[in-house]
C-alpha positions as CSV (number, residue, x, y, z in Angstrom):
1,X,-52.5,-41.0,-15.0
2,X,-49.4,-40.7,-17.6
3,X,-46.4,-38.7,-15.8
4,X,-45.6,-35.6,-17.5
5,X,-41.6,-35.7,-19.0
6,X,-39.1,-33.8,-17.0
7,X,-38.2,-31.2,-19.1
8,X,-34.7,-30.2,-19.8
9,X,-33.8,-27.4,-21.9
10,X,-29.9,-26.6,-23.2
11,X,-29.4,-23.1,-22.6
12,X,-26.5,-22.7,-24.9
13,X,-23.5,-22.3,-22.3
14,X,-20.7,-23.4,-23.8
15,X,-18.1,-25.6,-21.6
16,X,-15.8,-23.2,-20.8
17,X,-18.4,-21.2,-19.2
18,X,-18.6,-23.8,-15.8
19,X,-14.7,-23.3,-15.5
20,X,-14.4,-20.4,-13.1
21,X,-13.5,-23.0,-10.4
22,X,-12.1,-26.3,-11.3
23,X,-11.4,-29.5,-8.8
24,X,-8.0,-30.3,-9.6
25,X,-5.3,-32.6,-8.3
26,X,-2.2,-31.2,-8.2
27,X,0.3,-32.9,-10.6
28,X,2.6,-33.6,-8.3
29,X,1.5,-34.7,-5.2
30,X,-1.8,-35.7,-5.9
31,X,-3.2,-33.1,-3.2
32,X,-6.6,-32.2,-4.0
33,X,-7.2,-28.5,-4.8
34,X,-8.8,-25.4,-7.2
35,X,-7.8,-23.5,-10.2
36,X,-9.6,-20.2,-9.5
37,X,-9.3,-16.6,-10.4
38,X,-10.3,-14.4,-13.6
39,X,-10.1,-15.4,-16.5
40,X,-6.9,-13.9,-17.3
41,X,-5.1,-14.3,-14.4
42,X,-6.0,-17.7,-13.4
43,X,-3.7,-19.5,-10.0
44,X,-3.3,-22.6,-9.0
45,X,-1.5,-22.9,-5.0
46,X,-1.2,-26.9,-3.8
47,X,-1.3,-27.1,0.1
48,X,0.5,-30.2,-0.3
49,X,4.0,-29.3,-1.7
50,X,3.8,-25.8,-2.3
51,X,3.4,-26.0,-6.3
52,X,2.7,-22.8,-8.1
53,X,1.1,-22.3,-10.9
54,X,0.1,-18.3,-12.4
55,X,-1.3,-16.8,-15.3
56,X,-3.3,-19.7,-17.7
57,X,-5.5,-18.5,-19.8
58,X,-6.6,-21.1,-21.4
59,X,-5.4,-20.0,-25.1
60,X,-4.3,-22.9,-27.3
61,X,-1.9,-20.0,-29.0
62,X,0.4,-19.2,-25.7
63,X,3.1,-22.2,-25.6
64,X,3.2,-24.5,-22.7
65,X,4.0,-21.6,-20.0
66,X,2.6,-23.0,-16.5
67,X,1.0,-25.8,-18.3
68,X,1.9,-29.2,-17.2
69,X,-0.4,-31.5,-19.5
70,X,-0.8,-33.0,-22.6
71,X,1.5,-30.7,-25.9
72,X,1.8,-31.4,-29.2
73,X,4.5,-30.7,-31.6
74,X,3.8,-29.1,-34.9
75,X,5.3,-28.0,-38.1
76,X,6.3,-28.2,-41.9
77,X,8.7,-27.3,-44.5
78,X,9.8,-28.1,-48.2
79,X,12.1,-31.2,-48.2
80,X,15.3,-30.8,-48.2
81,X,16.1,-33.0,-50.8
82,X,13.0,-33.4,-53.5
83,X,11.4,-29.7,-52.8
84,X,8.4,-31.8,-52.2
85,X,6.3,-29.3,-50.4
86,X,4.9,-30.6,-47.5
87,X,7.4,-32.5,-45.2
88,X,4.9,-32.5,-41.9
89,X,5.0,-33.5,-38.6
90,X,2.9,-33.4,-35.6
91,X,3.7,-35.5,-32.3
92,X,2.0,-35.5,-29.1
93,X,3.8,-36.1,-26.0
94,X,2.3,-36.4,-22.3
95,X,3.8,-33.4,-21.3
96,X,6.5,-30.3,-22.7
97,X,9.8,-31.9,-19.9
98,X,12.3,-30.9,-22.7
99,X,11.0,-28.3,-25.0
100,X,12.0,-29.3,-28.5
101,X,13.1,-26.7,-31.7
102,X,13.1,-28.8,-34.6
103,X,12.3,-33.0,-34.9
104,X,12.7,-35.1,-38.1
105,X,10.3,-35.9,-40.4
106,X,9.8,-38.4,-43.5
107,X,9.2,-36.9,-47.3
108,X,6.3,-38.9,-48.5
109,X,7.8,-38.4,-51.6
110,X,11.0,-39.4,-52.0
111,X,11.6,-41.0,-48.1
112,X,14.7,-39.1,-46.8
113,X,14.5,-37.3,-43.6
114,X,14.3,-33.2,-43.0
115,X,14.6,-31.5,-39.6
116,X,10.9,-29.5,-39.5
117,X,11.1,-26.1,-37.1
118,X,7.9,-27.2,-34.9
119,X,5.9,-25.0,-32.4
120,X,4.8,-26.2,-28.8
121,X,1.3,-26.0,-28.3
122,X,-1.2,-27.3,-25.8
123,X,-2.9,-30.6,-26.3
124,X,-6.6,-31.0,-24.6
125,X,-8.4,-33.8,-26.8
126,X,-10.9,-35.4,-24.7
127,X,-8.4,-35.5,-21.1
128,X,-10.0,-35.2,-18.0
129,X,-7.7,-32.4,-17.2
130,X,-8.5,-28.4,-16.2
131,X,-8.4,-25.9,-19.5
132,X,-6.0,-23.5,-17.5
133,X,-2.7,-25.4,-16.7
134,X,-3.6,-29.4,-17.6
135,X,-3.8,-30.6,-14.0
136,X,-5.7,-33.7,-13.6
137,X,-9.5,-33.3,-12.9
138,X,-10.5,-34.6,-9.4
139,X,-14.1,-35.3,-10.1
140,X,-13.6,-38.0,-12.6
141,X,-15.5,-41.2,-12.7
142,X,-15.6,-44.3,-15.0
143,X,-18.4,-45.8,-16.1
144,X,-19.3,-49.2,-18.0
145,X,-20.2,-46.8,-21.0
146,X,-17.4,-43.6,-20.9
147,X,-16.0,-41.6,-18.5
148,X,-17.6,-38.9,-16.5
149,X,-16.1,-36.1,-15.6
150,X,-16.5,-31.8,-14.5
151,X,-14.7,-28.7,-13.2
152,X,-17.1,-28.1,-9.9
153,X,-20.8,-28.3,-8.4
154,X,-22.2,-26.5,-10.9
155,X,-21.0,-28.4,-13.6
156,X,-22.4,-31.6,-11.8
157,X,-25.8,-30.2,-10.9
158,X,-25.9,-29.3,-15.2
159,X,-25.1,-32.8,-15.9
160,X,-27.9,-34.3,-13.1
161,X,-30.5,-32.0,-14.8
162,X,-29.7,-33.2,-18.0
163,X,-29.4,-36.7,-17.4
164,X,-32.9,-37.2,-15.7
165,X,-34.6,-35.4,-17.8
166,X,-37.0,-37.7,-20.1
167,X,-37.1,-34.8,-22.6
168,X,-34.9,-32.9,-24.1
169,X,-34.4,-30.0,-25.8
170,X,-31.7,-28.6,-28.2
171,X,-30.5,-24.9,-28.0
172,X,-29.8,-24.7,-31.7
173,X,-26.1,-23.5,-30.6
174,X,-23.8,-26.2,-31.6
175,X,-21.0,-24.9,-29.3
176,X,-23.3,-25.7,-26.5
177,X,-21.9,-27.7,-23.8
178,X,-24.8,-29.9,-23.8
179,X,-24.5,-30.4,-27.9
180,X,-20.8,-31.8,-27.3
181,X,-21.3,-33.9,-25.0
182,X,-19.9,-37.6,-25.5
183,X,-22.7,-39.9,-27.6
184,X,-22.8,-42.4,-24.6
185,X,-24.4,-39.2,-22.4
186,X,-26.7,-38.9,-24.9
187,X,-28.4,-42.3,-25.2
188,X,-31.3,-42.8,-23.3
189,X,-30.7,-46.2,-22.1
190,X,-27.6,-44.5,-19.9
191,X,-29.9,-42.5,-18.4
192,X,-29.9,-44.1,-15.5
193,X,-26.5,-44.7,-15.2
194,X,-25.4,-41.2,-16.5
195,X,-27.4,-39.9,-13.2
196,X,-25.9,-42.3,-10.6
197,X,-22.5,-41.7,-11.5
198,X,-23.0,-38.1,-11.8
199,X,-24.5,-38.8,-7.9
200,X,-21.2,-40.0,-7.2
201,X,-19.6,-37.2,-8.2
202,X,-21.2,-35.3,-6.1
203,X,-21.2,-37.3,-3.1
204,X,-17.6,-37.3,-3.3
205,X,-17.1,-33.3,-3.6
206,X,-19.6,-32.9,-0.6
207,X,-16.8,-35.0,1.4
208,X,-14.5,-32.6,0.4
């Protein structure tokens, strides 16, 4: 008798929406601890060395503020020299030690240098880090196809479901956390290892 396929159906959450408690390490000490609170008013309170973190909200748009991750400086401007319109710069540093006002940048045009008014911004990419301040993600886990990684239980139980399922099924929404997950998730000959290292995960958060 054929075994019916576990089912798994993406119900359109989008990532942000398993964030309202995140494992973090604190970037400091390496104590392990939570980003928690509402959405506007998120905290961050390291039992290790007292670091302090207040108010993330996880807007792209705000500066650096409490953030202590990735930032990228951005900007443009006619050149100086040629008029050549645009003299453009974008750099991303690990993290906003020294915030900057101006950096130089190259003309493609006629090569001479031009100091370029850049803004500080937040840089996320594909870190393992927490959308409210940057701090490192504690559940993190590397596998021989990509990294794992998620904010909290509920995040991890999401990702079990998904990866043991033998079917599954699209929301339509492609903001969906499940529709943005990496290609290596999505395979099914990771299946398998998609679910143990999710397993791990949560092994490891059960230990506290």
């Amino acid at each position: 008798m054929a075994v019916p396929p576990r089912r798994h159906r993406d119900d359109g959450r989008a990532l942000f929406r398993y964030a309202d408690r995140v494992a973090v390490r604190c970037h400091r000490c390496d104590t392990p601890g939570w980003v928690t609170g509402p959405s506007n008013a998120r905290r961050f309170r390291c039992l290790g060395c007292s670091e302090a973190l207040d108010g993330g909200c996880g807007c792209n748009r705000c500066g650096a503020g409490d953030w202590v991750g990735p930032v990228r400086y951005s900007g443009c401007r006619p050149c100086g020299y040629c008029g050549h319109q645009w003299v453009r710069i974008e750099v991303r540093r690990a993290r906003a030690t020294m915030p900057l006002r101006t950096m130089a940048a190259d003309c493609s045009q006629c090569g001479r240098s031009s100091d370029v008014d850049v803004t500080l911004s937040r840089w996320r990419g594909n870190e393992a880090i927490d959308p409210d301040f940057g701090l490192p993600l504690r559940l993190v886990e590397k596998t021989a196809a990509g990294l794992l990684w998620a904010y909290n239980a509920e995040h991890l139980q999401a990702l079990h479901d998904y990866a043991t399922a033998t079917l599954r099924e699209g929301s339509g929404y492609n903001r969906s956390m499940f529709s943005r997950l990496p290609q290596w998730m999505k395979l099914a000959r990771n299946r398998v290892l998609l679910q143990r290292a999710v397993e791990r995960l949560q092994r490891r958060l059960l230990r506290g």
